[in-house]
C-alpha positions in Angstrom: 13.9 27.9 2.8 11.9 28.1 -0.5 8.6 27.6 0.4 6.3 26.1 -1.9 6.9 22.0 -2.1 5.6 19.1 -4.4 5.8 15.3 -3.6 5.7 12.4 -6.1 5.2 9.1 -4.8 5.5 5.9 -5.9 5.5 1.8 -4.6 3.4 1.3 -1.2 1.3 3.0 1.0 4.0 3.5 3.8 5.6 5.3 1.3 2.6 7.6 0.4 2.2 8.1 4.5 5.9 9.0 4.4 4.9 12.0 1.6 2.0 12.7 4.8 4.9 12.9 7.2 7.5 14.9 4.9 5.0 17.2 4.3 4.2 17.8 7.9 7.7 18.2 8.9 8.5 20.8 6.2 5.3 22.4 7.1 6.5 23.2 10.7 9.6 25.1 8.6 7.4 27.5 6.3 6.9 25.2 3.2 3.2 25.0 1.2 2.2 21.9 -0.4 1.1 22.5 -3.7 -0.8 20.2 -6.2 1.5 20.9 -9.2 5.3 20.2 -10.0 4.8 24.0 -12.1 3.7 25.9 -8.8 6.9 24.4 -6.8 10.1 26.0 -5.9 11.2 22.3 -4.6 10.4 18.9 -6.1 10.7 15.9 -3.9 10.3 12.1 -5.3 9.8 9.5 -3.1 11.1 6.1 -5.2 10.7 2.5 -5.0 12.8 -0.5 -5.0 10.6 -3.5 -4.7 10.5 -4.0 -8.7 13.2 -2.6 -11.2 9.9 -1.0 -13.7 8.9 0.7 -10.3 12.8 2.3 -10.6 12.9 3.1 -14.1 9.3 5.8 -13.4 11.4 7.4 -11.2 14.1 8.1 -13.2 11.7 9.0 -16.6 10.6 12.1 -14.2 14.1 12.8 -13.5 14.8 13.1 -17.0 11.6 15.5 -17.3 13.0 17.7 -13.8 15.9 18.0 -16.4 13.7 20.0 -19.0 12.0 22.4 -16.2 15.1 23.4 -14.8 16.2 24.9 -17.8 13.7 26.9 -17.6 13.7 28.2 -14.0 15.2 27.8 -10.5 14.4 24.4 -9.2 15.6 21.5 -6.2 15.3 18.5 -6.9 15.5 15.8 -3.7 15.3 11.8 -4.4 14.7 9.6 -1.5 12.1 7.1 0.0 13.7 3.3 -0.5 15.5 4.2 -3.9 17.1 6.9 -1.9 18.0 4.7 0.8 19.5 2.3 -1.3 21.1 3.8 -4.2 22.5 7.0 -2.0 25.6 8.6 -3.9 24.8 6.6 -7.4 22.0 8.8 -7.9 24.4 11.9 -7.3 26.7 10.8 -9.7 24.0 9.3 -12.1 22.3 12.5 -12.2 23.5 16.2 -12.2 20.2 17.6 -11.8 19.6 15.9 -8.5 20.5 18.6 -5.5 20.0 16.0 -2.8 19.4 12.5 -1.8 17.9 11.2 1.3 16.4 8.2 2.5 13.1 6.1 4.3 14.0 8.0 7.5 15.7 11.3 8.8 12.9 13.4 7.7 13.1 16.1 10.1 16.8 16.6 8.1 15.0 17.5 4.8 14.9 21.4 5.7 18.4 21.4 6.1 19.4 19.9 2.8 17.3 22.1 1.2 19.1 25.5 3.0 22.5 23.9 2.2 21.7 23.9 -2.0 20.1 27.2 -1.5 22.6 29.0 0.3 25.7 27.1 -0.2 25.0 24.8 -3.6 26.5 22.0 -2.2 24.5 18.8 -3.3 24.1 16.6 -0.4 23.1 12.7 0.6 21.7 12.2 3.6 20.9 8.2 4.5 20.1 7.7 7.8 20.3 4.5 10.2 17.5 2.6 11.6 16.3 3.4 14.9 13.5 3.2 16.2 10.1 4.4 14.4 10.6 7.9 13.2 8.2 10.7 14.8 7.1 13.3 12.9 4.4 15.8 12.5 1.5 14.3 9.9 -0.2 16.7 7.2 -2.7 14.2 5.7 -3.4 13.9 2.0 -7.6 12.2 2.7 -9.9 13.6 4.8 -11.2 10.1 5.3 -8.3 8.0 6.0 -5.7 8.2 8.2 -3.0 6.1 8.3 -1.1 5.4 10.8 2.3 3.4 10.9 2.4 0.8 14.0 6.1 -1.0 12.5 8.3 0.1 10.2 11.4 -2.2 8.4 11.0 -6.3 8.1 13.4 -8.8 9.4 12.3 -12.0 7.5 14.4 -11.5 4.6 12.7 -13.0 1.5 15.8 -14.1 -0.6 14.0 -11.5 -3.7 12.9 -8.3 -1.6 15.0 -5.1 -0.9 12.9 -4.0 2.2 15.4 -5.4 5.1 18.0 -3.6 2.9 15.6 -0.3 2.2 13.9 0.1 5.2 15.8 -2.1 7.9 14.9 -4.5 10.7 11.2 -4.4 11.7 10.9 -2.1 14.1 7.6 -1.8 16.4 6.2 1.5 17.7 5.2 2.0 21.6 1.6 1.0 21.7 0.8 4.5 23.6 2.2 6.7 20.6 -0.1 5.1 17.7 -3.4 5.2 19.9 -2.9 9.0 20.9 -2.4 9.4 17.0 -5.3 7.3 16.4 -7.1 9.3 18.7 -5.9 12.6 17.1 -7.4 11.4 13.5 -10.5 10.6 14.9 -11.0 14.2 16.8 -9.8 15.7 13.8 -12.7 13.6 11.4 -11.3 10.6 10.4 -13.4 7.8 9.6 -11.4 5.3 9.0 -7.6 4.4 10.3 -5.6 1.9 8.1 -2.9 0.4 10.4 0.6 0.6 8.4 3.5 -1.9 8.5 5.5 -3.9 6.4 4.4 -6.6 8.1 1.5 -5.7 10.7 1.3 -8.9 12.1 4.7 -9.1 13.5 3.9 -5.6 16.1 5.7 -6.1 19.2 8.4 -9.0 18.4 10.9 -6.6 19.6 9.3 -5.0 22.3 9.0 -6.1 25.9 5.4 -6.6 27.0 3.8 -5.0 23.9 1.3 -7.8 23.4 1.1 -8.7 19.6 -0.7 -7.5 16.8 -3.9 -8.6 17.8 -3.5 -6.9 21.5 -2.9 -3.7 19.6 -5.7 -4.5 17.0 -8.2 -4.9 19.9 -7.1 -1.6 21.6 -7.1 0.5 18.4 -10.9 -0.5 18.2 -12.1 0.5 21.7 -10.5 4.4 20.8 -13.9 4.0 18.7 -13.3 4.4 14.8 -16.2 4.0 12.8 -13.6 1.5 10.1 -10.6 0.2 10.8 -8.1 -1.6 8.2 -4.9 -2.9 8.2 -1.7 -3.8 5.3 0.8 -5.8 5.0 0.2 -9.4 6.3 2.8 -11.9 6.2 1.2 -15.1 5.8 3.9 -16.7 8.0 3.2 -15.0 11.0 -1.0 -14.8 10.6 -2.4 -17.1 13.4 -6.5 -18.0 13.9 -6.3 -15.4 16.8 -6.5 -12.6 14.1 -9.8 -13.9 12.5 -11.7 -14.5 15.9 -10.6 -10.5 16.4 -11.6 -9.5 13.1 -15.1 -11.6 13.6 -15.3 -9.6 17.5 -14.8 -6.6 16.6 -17.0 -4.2 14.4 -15.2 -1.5 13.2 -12.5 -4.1 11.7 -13.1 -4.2 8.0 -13.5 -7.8 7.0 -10.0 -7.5 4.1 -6.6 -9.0 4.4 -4.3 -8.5 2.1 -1.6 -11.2 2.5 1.2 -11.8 0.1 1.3 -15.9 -1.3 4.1 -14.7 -3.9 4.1 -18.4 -5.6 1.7 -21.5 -5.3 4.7 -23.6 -5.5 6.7 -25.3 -2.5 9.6 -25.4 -4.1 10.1 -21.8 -4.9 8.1 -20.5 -1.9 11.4 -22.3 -0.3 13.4 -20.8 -2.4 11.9 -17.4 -1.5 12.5 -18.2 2.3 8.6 -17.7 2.8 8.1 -20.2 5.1 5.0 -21.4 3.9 3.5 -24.1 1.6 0.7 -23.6 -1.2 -1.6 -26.0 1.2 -1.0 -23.7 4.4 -1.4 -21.1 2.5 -5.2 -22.3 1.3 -6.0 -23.4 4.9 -5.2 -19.4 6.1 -8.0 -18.5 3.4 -10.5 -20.8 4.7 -9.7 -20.1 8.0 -10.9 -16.9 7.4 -13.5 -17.3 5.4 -14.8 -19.8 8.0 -14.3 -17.5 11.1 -15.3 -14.0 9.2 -18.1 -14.7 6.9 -17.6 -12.2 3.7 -14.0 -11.5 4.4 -12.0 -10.1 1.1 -8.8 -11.9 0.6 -6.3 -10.3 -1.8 -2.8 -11.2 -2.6 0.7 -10.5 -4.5 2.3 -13.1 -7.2 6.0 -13.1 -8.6 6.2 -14.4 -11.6 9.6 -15.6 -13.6 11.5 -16.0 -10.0 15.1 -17.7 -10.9 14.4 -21.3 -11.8 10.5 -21.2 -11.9 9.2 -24.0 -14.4 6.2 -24.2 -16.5 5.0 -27.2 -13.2 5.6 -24.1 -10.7 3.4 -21.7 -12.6 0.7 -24.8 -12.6 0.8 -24.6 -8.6 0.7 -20.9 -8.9 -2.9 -21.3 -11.0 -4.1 -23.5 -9.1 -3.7 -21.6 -6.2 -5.7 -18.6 -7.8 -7.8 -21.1 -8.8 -8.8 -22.6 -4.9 -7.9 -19.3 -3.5 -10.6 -17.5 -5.1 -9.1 -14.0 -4.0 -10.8 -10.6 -4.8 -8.1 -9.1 -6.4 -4.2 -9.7 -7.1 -1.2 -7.6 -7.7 1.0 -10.1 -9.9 4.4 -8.8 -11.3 7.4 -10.0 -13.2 10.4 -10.8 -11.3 13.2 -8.6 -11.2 16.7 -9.1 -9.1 16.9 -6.3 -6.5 20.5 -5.0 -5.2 21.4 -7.3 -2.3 18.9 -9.6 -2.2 20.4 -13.4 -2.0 18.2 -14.3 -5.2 20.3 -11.3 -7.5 23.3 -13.8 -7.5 20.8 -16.6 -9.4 20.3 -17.0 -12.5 17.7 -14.8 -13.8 17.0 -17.8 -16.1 13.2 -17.5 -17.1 12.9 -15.4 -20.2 11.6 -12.1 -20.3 8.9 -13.6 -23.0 7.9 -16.5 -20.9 7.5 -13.7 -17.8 5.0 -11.5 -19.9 3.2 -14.8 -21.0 2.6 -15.5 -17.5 1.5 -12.4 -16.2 -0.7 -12.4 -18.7 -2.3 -16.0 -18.2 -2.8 -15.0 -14.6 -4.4 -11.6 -14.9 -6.4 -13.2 -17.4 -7.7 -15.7 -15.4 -8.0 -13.8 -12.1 -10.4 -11.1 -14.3 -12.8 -13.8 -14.7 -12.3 -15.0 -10.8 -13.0 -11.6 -9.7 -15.8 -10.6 -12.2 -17.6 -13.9 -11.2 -17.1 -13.1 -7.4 -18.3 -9.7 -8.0 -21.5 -10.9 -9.8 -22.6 -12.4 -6.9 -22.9 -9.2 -4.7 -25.2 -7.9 -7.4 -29.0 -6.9 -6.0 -27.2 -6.8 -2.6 -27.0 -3.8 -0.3 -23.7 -2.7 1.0 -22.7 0.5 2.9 -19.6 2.6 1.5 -17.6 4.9 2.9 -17.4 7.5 0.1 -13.8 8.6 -0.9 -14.3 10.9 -4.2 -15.9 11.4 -7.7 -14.7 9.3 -10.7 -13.7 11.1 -14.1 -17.6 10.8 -15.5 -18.7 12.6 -12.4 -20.2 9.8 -9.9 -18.7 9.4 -6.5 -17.0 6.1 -5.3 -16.3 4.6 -2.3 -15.4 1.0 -0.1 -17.5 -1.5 1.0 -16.6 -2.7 4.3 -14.4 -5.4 2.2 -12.6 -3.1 0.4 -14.4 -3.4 -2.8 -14.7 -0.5 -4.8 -18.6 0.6 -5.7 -18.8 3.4 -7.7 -22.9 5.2 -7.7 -24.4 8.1 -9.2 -25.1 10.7 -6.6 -24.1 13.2 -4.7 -22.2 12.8 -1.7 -18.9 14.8 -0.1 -15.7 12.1 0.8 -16.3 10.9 4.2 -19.9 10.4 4.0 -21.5 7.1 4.4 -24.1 5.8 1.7 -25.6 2.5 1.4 -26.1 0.7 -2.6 -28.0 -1.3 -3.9 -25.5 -3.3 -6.3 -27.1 -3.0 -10.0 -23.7 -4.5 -11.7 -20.2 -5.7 -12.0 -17.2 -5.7 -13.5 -13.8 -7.4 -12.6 -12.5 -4.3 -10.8 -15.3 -2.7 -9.2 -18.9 -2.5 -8.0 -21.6 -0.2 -9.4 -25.5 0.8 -8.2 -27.3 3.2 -6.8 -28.7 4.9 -3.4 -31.3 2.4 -2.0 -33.7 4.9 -1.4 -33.6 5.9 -5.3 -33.5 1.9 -5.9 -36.6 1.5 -3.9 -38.3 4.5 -5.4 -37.7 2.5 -8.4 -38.6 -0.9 -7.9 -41.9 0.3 -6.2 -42.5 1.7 -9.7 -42.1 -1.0 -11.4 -44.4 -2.6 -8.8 -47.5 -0.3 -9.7 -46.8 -0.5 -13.4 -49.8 -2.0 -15.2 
């Protein structure tokens, strides 16, 4: 097998853990990551299907794998969700694809590789959905570790591809993720983010698993200085998660929860299973039970048959909600979803004029919620440098704080908050802060 490998990634976090556990198995059969697509013998993208723009990147690179084989031998392999779904299309789409392969069957990869190279037959390879896939890990951060405790979702949201991309949810043995968990934090993790479609729903389909918050609550005695945790369902979060998150230390206090709509009508029409007003009392739940918690959120907007009254509920539920931060994106029908055989009947111009209202108006939410931390202290866990040279890192609510100074990734630092911006956090060490302000003190 050709040895040296690079991985593109786009869409979720699962699927940047699935790059981790590619990577891993490939490793066990000779092949080198490498940082650049010029250093590679094989190229492997890992696609997205949860918005049509996030399907469209994919192919642009295709177009440029196009260009670089001309030049030199090269595989090419397409999988992750658009893999999964699309299969032979992307075949027949695209000559310069060797293989395609899907969300699962990773262990298979070596052998489509070895069947281009020594036969040149181009190959898809799509696997069913059993069980949750184990695989050796080569990890991308030396401070976080992710860790996948259910993989699929069964709830079927009449817009979203991931039942169709991923399959039914699918819970892993309790056992196998806290000897993992175990293994990052021997190895130096300092943090484990607990991966899942939909976290919440952990042991549905297991006999005596306990729930999420069992497995929440055993993950924290393995000892972890930070834990975290995506995707939440609102649906299926109950008060039992917050008094956890409250108990226990080393659970960061973030949940990111996707509202998708402030509007009953098309939360119905989403099959959500929720209303704008439960949705408000999960937030203040929270906020009531873990005192500083970061809420974030997704938005749709443009979903078929969305009026100008829909989008009101959706503001005013950025409005009330107050959230840290929110990914917001124009709908788009995805293959065999129930909603691709609507109407797609809001215009593309009244979509972007949305989006825009919203991520105008959550800018000066967020700015105004970051303001307040300013003059406060927080302890980050330091991830890497920024472009001008100072390092950044998380506060324990997931806020990003970038400070000048010099500290290696994994390395914890407490700020003093000096300013703000909409997206992040910046200040300084306190001991430098209170070298300072003593100055000022003794000035005459």
């Amino acid at each position: 097998m050709r040895n040296r490998l690079y991985i593109e990634t786009w869409g979720c976090q699962m699927n940047r853990h699935d790059a981790e556990r590619i990577a891993g198995a490939l490793s066990h059969e000779g092949a080198h990551l490498v940082d650049s697509l010029d250093e590679a013998d094989v190229v492997l993208f890992l696609g997205c299907m949860v918005r049509q723009k996030a399907e469209e990147k994919v192919y642009g690179r295709v177009g440029a794998i196009v260009e670089e084989k001309r030049r030199r031998p090269l595989i090419l392999g397409v999988g992750g969700c658009l893999g999964q779904v699309r299969g032979d299309e992307l075949l027949q789409r695209f000559p310069a694809i060797d293989f395609v392969f899907g969300s699962r069957g990773f262990g298979q990869l070596s052998e489509a590789i070895r069947r281009r190279v020594d036969r040149r037959e181009r190959s898809v390879s799509v696997a069913e959905p059993v069980g949750v896939e184990e695989t050796p890990v080569l990890r991308s951060s030396p401070v976080t570790a992710m860790v996948t405790i259910t993989e699929g979702c069964s709830n079927f949201c009449s817009y979203c591809v991931v039942p169709f991309a991923r399959g039914p949810m699918r819970s892993r043995p309790a056992m196998r993720i806290l000897d993992e968990v175990k293994d990052a934090v021997l190895a130096g993790a300092r943090e484990i983010l607990l991966l899942g479609q939909n976290v919440n729903s952990y042991g549905a389909d297991l006999a005596d698993a306990g729930g999420f918050v069992d497995l929440l609550r055993r993950v924290s005695q393995v000892g972890p200085e930070r834990i975290r945790f995506t995707s939440s369902h609102p649906r299926d979060v109950d008060a039992r998660l917050f008094e956890a998150m409250a108990e226990l230390p080393n659970v960061m206090p973030h949940i990111h929860a996707a509202c998708q709509s402030g509007s009953d009508r098309i939360l119905a029409a989403m099959n959500r299973g929720t209303t704008k007003e439960q949705l408000l009392r999960m937030v203040e739940d929270a906020r009531v039970k873990v005192p500083g918690i970061n809420f974030t959120t997704d938005l749709i907007v443009g979903f078929p048959g969305e009026t100008s009254g829909d989008f009101r509920d959706t503001l005013d539920l950025i409005e009330r909600g107050r959230f840290g931060s929110i990914f917001v994106a124009k709908y788009s029908p995805r293959p065999g979803t129930r909603s691709a055989e609507w109407a797609d009947d809001v215009s593309d111009a009244e979509k972007a004029e949305r989006l825009q209202t919203i991520l105008e108006r959550q800018r000066e939410i967020a700015l105004e919620e970051n303001e307040h931390f300013v003059g406060s202290d927080l302890e980050i866990l330091v991830e890497g440098r920024t472009r001008e040279g100072s390092i950044f890192g998380r506060a324990p609510d997931h806020r990003t704080v970038s400070v000048i100074a010099d500290r290696e990734p994994g390395n914890l630092l407490t700020v003093r908050v000096t300013g703000a911006t909409a997206a992040s956090l910046h200040g300084e060490p306190v001991a430098i802060a209170a070298t300072a302000a003593l100055a000022r003190k003794e000035r005459p």
